[in-house]
MARKEKE-89685 format. One record per residue (C-alpha): residue number from 1; residue in one letter; z, y, x. Coordinates in Angstrom, 2 decimals, padded with zeros to 5 digits. Layout:
{pos: NUM | code: A | z: Z | y: Y | x: X}
...
REM end
This chain:
{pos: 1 | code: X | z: -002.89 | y: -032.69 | x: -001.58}
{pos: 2 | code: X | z: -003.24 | y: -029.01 | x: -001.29}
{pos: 3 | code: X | z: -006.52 | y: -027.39 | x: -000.76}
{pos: 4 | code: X | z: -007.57 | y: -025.02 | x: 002.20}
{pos: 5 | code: X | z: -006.91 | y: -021.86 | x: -000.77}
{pos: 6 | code: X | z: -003.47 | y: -022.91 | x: -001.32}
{pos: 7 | code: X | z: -002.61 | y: -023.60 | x: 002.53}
{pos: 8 | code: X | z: -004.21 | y: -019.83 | x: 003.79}
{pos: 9 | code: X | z: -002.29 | y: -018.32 | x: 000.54}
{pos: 10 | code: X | z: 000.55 | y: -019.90 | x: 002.06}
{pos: 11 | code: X | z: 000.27 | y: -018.71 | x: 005.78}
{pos: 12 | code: X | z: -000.67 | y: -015.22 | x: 004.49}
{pos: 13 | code: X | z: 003.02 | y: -015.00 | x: 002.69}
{pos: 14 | code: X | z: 004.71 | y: -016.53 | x: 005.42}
{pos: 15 | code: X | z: 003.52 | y: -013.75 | x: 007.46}
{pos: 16 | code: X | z: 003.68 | y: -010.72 | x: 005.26}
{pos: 17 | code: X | z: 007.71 | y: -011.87 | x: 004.61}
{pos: 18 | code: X | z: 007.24 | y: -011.94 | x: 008.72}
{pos: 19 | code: X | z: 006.22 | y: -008.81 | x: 008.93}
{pos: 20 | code: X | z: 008.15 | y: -007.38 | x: 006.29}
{pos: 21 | code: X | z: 011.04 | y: -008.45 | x: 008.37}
{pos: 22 | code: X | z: 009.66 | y: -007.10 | x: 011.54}
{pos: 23 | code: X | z: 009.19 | y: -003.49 | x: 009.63}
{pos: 24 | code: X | z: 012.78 | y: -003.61 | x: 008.13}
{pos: 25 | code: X | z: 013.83 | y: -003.89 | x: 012.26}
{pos: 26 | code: X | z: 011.68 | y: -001.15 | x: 013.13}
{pos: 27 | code: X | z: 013.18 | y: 001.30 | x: 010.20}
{pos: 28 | code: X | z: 016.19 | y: 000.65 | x: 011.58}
{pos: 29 | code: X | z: 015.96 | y: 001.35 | x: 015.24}
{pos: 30 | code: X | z: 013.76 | y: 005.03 | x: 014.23}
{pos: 31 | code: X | z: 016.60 | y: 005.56 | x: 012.15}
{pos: 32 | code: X | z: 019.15 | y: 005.07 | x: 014.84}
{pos: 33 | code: X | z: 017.29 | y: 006.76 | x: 017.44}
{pos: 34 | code: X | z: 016.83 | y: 009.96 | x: 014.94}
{pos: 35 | code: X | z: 019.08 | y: 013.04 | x: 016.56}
{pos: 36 | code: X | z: 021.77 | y: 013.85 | x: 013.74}
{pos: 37 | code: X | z: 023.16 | y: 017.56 | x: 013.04}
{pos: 38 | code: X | z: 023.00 | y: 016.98 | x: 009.16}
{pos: 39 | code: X | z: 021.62 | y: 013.66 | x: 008.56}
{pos: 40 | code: X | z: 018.66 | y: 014.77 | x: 006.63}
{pos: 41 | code: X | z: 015.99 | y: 013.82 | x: 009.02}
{pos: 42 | code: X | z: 017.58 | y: 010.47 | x: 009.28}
{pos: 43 | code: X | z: 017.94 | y: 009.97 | x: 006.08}
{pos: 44 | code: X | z: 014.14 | y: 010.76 | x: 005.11}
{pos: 45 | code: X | z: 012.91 | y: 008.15 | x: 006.47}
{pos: 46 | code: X | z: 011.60 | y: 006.01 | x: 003.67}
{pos: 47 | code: X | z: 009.63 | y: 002.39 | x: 004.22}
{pos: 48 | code: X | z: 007.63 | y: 001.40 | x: 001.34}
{pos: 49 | code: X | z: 004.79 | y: -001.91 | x: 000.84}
{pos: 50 | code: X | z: 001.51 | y: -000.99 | x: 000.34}
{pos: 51 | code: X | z: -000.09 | y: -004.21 | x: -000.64}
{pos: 52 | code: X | z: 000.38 | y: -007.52 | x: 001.07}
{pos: 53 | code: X | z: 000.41 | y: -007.20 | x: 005.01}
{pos: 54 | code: X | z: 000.31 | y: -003.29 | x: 004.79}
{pos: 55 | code: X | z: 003.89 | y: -001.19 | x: 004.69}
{pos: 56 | code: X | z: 004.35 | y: 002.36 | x: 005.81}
{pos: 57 | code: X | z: 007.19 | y: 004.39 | x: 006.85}
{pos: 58 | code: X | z: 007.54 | y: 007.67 | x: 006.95}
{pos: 59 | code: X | z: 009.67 | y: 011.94 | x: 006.52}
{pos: 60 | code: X | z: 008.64 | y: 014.11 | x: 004.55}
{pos: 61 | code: X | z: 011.65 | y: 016.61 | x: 005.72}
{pos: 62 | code: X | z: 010.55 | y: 019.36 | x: 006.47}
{pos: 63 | code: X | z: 010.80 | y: 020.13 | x: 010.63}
{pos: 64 | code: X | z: 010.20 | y: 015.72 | x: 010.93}
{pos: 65 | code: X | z: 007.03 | y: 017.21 | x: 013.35}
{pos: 66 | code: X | z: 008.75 | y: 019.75 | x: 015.24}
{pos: 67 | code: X | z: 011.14 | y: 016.83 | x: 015.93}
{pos: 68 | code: X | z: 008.59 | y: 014.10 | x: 016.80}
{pos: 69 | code: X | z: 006.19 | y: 016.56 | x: 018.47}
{pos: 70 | code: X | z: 008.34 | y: 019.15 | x: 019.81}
{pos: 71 | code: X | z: 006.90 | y: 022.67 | x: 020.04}
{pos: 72 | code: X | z: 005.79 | y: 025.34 | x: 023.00}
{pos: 73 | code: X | z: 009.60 | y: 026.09 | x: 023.44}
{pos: 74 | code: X | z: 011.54 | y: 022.75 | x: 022.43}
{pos: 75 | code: X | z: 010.66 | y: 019.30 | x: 023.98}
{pos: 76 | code: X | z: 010.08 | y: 016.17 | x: 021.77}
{pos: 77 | code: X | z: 013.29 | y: 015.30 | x: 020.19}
{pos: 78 | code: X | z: 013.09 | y: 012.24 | x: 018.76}
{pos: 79 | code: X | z: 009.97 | y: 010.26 | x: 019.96}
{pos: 80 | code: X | z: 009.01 | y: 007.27 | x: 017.45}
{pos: 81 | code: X | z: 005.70 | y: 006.89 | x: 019.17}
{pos: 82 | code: X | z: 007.57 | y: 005.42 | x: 022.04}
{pos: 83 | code: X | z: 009.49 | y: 003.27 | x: 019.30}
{pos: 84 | code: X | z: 006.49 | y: 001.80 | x: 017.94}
{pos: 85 | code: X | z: 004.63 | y: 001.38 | x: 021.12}
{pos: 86 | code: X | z: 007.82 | y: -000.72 | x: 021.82}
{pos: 87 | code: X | z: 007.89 | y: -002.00 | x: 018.45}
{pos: 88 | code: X | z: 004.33 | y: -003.53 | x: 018.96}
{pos: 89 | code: X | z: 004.51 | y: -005.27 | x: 022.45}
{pos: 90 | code: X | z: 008.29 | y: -006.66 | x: 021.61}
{pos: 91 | code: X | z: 009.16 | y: -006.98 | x: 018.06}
{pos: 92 | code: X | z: 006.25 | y: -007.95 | x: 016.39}
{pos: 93 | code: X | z: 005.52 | y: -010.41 | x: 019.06}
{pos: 94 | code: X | z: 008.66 | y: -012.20 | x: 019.00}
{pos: 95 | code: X | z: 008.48 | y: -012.48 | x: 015.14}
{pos: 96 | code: X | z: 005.02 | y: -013.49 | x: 015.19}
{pos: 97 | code: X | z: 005.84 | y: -016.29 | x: 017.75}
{pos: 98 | code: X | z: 008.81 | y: -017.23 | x: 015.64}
{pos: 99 | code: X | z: 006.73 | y: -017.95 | x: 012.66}
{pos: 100 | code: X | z: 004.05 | y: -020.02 | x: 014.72}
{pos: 101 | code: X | z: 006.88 | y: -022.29 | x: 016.01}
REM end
């Protein structure tokens, strides 16, 4: 019989491969949403585990904010708040209610 450790240990790892899943999706639709000229803002995009149930993605290239946050002149170019926002009420909810099934 497995104990009540064993079984939550279990669950939690269920759901961080879940969600690992979920954040491999979301990668992908920033990346194809990024505008392209040279392909370096696409390709900075980097997605890395923090510890179980926490990831991060993020650019480090250089004009990422001018693109995400536009400026006084230029608009927003590439908005991956919207993305996320979307990300959150769709995506994760979906995967989530995969996993509970």
């Amino acid at each position: 019989m497995v104990g009540w450790k064993e079984y939550l240990e279990n669950i939690e790892n269920m759901v961080d491969e879940t969600l690992g899943k979920a954040v491999l999706e979301l990668d992908r639709d920033i990346k194809m949403g990024a505008p392209v000229r040279t392909g370096r803002y696409r390709a900075g995009w980097i997605t890395s585990k923090l510890e179980k149930l926490s990831y991060q993605i993020s650019n480090n290239v250089e004009y990422a904010v001018y693109l995400i946050f536009g400026t006084r002149k230029m608009g927003i170019k590439h908005d991956v708040r919207g993305i996320v926002t979307y990300w959150k009420n769709h995506t994760l909810l979906s995967y989530l209610s995969k996993l509970l099934k």
